[in-house]
N, C-alpha and C positions, 0 to 999 in steps of 0.2 A: 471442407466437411465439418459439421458440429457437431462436437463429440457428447457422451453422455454428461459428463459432469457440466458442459453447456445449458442442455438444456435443463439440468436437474437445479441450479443452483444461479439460474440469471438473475431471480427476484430475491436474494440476499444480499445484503450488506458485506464489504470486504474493506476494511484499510486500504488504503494504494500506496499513501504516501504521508510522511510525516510533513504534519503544519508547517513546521518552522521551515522546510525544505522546498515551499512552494512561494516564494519572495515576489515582491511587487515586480512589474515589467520583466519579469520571467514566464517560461510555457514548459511544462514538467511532461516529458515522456512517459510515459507507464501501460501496459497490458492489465486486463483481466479478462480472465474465462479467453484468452486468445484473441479480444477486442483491444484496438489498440485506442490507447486515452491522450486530450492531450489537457493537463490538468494547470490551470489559471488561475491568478485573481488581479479582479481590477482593482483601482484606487480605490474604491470605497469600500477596499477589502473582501465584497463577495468573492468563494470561487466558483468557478466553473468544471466543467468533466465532460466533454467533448470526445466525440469519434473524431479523432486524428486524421481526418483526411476533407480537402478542400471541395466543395459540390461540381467546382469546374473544374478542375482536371487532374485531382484525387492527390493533389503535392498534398506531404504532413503538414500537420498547421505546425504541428511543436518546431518546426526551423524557420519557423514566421516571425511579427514581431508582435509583443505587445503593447498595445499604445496605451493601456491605463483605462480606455472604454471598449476599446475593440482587439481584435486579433486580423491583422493585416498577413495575407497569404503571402509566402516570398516569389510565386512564383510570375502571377499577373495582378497581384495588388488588391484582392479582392475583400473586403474586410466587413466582419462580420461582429455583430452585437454581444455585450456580456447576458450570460442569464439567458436570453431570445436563441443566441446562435444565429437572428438573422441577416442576410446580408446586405449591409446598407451603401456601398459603393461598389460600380464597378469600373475602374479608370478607362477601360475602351469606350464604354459608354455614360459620363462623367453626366449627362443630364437626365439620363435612365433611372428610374425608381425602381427599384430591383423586384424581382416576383417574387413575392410569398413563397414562391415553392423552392426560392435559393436558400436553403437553412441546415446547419450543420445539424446534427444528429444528437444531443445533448440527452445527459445522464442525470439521475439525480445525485444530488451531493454534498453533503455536511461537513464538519469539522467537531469532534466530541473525542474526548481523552486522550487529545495531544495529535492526532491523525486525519487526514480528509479519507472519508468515505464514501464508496460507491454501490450503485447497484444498475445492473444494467437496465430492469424489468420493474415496474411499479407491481405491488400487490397490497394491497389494501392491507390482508391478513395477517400479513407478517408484522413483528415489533420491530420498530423504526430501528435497533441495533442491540445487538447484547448489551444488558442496562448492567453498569459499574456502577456501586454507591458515588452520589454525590462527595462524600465526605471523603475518600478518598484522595491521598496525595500524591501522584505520579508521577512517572519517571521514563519518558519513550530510551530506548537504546538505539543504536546502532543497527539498520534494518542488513541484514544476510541474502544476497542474490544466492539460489542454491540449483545446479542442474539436476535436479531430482524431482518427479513427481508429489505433489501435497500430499496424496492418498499413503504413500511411502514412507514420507517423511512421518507423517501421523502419524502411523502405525508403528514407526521404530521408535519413536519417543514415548507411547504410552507401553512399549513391550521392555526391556531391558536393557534402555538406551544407558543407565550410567554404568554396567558394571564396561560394558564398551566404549566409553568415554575416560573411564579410567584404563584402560590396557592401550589405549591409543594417548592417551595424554595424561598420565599419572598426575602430573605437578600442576596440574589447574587447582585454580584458589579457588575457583567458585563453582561448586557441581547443582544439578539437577534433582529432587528427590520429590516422590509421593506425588506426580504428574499424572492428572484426572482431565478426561476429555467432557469441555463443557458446551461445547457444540459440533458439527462436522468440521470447522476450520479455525477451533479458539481449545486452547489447553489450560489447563492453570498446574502449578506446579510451583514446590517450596523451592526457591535456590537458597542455598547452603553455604557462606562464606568463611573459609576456615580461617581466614584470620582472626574472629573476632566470635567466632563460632555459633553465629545468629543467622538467624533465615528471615526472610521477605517471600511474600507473595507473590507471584509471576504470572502477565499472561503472557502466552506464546498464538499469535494472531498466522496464521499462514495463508498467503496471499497466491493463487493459483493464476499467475501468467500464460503458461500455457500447459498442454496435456504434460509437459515435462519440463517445466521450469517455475519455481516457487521463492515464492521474497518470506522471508522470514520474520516479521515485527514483535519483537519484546517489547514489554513494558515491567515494570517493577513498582508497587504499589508503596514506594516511600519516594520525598524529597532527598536527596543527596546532599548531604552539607557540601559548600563552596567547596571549605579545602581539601576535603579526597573526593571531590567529583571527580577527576578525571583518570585518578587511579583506578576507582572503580567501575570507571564507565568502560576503560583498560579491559579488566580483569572478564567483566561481562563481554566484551569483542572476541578476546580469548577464545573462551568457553563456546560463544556459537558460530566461530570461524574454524573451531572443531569439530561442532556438530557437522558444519556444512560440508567439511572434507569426509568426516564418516559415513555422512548419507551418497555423497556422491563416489566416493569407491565402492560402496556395498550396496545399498540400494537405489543406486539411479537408473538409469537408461538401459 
């Protein structure tokens, strides 16, 4: 069944997955809107965003292989074109010119401010993605698997999510403040580092897997210097592997 937020939001733009997490002769697993993706790139670095399922007998591509041009089914070898999605071999029939009509289901899809992008549905109308200044220096975090609805989770973070993030986890070094919803699945919001007692810019991207399952993508609108990147890339996993246990005791399922 295709639920409302299906059909309301197939021609928008959603993060899936961060860049750096989609590696040469690799095939990235991912859902949107309840579709499942299987997300590539070839050698010459295009990616790809693919319906995850084979036209002959519906195996995942994503437990296939990637050959660098194609993505090879595991199941009967059937392998299919980057970009096209069409199928240009089939090993039972190794002299057969494959029909046009064997072609995997392909999505459009970009890569812009550290993330591969998708959208299931073209529409002319819409802007290609919410526009970040160019000049901007960023910083993707650590994306949050969360069992809670987006709709939910959205609504608890523009309502009174820090004084509850503090009575659940007082000793976080890095809180949430002054979180302004800048579209139905993009927040922005000061985060607040008590260490040094300076804030940064934050988006908060949320990614709707299914009617009840939501990836969480931060970003943070500065470079990290080398030597406390990793402290504070720490401190930020913290902070939203709190949110994730708040949302999903209180507001999930």
């Amino acid at each position: 069944m295709t639920s409302t937020i299906d059909r309301s939001f197939r021609n928008w733009w959603f993060p899936v997955v961060r860049c750096q997490e989609v590696g040469f002769r690799h095939i990235h697993r991912s859902q949107l809107l309840n579709q499942e993706l299987a997300i590539w790139r070839d050698d010459e670095g295009k990616i790809n965003a693919w319906e995850n399922r084979c036209v002959h007998r519906g195996t995942r591509l994503s437990i296939g292989a990637n050959t660098g041009k194609e993505i090879k089914c595991q199941y009967h070898g059937w392998r299919y074109a980057s970009q096209s999605g069409q199928c240009t071999f089939i090993p039972a029939h190794p002299d057969m010119e494959p029909s046009p009509r064997y072609c995997i289901n392909t999505f459009e899809c970009i890569e812009k401010y550290g993330y591969v992008w998708v959208r299931l549905e073209k529409d002319e109308d819409r802007e290609p993605l919410l526009a970040l200044s160019e000049n901007l220096s960023l910083t993707t975090l650590r994306s949050i698997y969360t069992m809670a609805s987006t709709t939910s989770i959205r609504n608890w973070l523009i309502g009174d999510c820090e004084s509850e993030l503090n009575a659940n986890a007082p000793s976080l070094q890095i809180s949430l403040i002054e979180i302004q919803q800048r579209d139905s699945f993009c927040l922005e919001a000061r985060a607040l580092n008590s260490q040094d007692n300076e804030s940064v810019m934050m988006l908060i991207y949320l990614h709707p897997l299914t009617d009840e399952a939501t990836v969480i993508h931060p970003l943070v609108n500065v470079d990290i210097p080398h030597e406390i990147r990793l402290e504070e890339l720490r401190r930020y996993n913290r902070l939203f592997r709190t949110i994730r246990n708040v949302v999903e005791a209180d507001h999930g399922r």
